[in-house]
Backbone as ProteinMPNN parsed JSONL, in Angstrom:
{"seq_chain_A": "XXXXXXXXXXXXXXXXXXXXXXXXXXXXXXXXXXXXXXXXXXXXXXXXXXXXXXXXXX", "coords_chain_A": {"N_chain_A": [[-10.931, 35.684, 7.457], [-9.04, 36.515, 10.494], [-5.539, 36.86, 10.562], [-3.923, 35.772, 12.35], [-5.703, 33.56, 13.591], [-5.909, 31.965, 11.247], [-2.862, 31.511, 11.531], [-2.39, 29.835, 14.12], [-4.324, 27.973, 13.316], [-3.165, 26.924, 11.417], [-0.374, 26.391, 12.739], [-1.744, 23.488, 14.578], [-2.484, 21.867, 12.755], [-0.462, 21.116, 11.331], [1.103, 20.877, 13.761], [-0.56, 18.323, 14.544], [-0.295, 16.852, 12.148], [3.011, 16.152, 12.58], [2.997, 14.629, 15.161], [1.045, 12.444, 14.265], [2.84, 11.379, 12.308], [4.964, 10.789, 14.127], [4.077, 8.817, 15.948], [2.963, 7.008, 14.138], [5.891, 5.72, 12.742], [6.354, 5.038, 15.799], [5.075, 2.504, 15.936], [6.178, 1.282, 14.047], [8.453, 0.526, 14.35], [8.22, -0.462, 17.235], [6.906, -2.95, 16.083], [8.716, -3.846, 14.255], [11.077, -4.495, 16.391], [9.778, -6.66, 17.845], [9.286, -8.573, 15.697], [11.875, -8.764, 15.399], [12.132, -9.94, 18.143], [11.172, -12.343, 17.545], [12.102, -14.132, 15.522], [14.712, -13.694, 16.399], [14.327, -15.869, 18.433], [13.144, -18.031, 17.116], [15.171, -18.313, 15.453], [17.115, -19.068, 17.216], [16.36, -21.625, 18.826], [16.708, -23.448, 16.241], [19.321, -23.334, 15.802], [19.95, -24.567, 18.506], [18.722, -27.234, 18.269], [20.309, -28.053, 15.494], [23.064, -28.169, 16.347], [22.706, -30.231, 18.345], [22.224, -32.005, 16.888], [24.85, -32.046, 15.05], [26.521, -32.857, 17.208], [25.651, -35.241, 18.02], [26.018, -36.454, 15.783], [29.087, -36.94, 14.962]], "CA_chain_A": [[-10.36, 35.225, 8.71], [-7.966, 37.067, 11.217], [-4.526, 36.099, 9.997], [-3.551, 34.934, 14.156], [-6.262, 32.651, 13.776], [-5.183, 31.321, 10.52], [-1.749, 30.877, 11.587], [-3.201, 29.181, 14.925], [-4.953, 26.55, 12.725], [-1.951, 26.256, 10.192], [0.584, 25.558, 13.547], [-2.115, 23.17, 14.621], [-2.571, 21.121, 11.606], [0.786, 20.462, 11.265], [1.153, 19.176, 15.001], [-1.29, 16.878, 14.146], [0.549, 15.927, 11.155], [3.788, 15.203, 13.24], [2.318, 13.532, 15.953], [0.281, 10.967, 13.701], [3.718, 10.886, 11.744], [5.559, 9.754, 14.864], [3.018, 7.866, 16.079], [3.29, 5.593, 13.128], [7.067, 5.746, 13.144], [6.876, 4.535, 16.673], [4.369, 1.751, 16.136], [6.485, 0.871, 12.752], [9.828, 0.488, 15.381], [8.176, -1.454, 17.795], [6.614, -4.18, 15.6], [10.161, -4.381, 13.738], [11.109, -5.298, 17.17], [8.764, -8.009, 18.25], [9.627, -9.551, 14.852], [13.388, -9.098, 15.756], [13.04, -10.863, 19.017], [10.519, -13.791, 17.568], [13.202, -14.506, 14.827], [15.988, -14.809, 17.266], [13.957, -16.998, 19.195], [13.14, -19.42, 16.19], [16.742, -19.353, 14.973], [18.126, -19.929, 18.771], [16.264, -23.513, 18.896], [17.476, -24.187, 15.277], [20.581, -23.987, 16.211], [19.957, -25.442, 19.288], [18.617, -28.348, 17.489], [21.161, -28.233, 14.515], [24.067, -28.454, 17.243], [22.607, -31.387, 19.538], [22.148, -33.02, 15.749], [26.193, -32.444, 15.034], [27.164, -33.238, 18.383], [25.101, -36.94, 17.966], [26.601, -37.352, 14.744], [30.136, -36.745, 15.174]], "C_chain_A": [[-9.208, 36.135, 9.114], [-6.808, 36.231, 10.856], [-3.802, 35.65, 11.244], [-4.23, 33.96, 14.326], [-6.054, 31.702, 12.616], [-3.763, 30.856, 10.574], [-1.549, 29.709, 13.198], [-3.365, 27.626, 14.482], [-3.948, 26.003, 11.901], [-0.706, 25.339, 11.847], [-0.528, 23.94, 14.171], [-2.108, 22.076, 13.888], [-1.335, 20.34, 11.822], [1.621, 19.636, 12.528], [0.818, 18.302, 14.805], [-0.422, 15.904, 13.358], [2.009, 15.159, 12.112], [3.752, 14.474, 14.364], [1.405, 12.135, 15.262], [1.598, 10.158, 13.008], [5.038, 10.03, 12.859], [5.249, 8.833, 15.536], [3.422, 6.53, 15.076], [4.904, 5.2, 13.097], [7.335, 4.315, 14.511], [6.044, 2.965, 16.629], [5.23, 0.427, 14.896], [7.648, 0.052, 13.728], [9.573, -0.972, 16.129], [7.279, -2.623, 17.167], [7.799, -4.659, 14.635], [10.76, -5.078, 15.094], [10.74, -6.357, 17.961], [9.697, -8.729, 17.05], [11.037, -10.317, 15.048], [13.217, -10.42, 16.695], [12.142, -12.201, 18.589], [11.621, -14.274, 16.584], [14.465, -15.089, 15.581], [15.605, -15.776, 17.882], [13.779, -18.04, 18.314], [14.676, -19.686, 15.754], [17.647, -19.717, 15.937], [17.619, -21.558, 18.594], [16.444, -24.01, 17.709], [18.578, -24.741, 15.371], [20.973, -24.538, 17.31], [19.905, -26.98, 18.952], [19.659, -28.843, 16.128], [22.564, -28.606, 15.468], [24.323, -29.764, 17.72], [22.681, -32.331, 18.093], [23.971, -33.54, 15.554], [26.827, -33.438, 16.128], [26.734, -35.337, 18.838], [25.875, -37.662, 17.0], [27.894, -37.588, 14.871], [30.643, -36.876, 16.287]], "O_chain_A": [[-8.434, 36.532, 8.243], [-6.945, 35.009, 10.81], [-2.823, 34.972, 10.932], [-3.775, 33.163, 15.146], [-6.008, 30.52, 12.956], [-3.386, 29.951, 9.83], [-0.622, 28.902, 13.259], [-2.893, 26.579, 14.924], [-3.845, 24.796, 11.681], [-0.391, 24.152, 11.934], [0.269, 23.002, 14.162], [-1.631, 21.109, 14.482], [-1.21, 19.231, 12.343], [2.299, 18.609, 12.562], [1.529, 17.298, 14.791], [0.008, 14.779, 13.613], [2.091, 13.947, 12.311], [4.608, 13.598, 14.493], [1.231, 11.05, 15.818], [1.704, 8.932, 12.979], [5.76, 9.078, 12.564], [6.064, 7.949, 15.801], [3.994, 5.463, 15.301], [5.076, 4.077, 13.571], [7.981, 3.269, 14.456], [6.519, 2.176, 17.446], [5.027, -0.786, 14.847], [7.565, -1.176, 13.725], [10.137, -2.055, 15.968], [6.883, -3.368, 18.063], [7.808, -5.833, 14.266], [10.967, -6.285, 14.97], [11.533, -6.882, 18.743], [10.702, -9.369, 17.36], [11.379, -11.498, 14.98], [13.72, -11.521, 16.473], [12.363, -13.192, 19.284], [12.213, -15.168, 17.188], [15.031, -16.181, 15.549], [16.398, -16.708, 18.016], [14.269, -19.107, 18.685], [15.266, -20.765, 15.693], [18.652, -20.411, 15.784], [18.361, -22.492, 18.292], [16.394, -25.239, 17.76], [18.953, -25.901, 15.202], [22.105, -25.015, 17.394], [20.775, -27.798, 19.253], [19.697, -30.041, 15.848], [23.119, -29.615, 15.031], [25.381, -30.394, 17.701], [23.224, -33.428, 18.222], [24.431, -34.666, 15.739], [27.446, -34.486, 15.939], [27.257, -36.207, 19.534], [26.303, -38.815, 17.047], [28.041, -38.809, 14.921], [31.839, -36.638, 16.452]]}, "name": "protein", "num_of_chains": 1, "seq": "XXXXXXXXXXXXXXXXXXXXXXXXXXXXXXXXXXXXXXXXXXXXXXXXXXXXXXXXXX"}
């Protein structure tokens, strides 16, 4: 092989590689964030509900 076409396929490759690697990265990010905002949302009406509980008792 012509060594322009081997270094061609070598820069190549390795795009690939960091494009699949930020790819996942970014897919890793935004399902940490979903989780984030379903979490705050279950522990907002906890303590919504833990509040209206104090606020009955006391």
């Amino acid at each position: 092989m012509n060594n322009k076409v081997l270094l061609i396929l070598a820069a190549v490759i390795i795009g690939i590689i960091i494009y699949v690697t930020f790819v996942v990265a970014l897919i890793k990010v935004t399902l940490g964030l979903i989780l984030l905002a379903i979490a705050l949302a279950i522990l907002w009406i906890f303590w919504l509900k833990i509040k209206k509980k104090a606020k009955d008792k006391f």
